[in-house]
N, C-alpha and C positions, 0 to 999 in steps of 0.2 A: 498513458492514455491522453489524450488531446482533449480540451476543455468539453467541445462539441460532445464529443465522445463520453463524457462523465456525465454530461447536461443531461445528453437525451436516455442513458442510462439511471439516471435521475429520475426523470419524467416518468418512465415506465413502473419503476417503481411504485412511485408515489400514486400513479393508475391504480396498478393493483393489488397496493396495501387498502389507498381510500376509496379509489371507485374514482368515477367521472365528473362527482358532484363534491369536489371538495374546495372548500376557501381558501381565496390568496394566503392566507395569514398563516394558514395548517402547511399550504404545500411550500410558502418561504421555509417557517420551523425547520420541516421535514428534511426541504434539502441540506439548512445547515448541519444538520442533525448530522447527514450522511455525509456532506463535506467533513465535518470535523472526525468521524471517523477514518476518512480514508486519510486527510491528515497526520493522524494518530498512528494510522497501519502503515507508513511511510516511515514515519518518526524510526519508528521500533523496528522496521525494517535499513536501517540505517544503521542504526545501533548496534545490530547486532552484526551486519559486518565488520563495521568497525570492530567490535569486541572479537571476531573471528579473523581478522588481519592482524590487529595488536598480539594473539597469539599464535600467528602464524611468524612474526616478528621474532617472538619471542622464544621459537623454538628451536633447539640443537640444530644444529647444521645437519649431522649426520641423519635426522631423521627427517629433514628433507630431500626430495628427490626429483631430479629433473627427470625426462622424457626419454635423454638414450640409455637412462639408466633401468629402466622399467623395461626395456624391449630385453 
């Protein structure tokens, strides 16, 4: 997603967790709050391909299979 894009997904959030009346201070928090998760959900999304290539790396020849071999 494009920053824009996380921003105003941000924004809406923050609407309709707090409402229309909430302070700069709660709604910076907030965002970071939600940055550092999408951060984290990245992170661990990472990770686990890698852990899903390293065992694709890792396995028997024979029990990999190309494409004309499946038809």
């Amino acid at each position: 997603m494009e920053n824009q894009s996380i921003d105003n997904l941000i924004e809406q959030l923050t609407n309709v967790t707090y409402g229309s009346g909430v302070e700069a201070r709660e709604k910076h928090v907030f965002k970071e709050a939600v940055l550092g998760l999408i951060r984290l959900a990245r992170a661990e999304q990472i990770r686990d391909m890698k852990i899903d290539v390293a065992q694709l790396m890792c396995a028997p020849h024979h029990d990999l299979h190309s494409y004309s071999e499946v038809d």
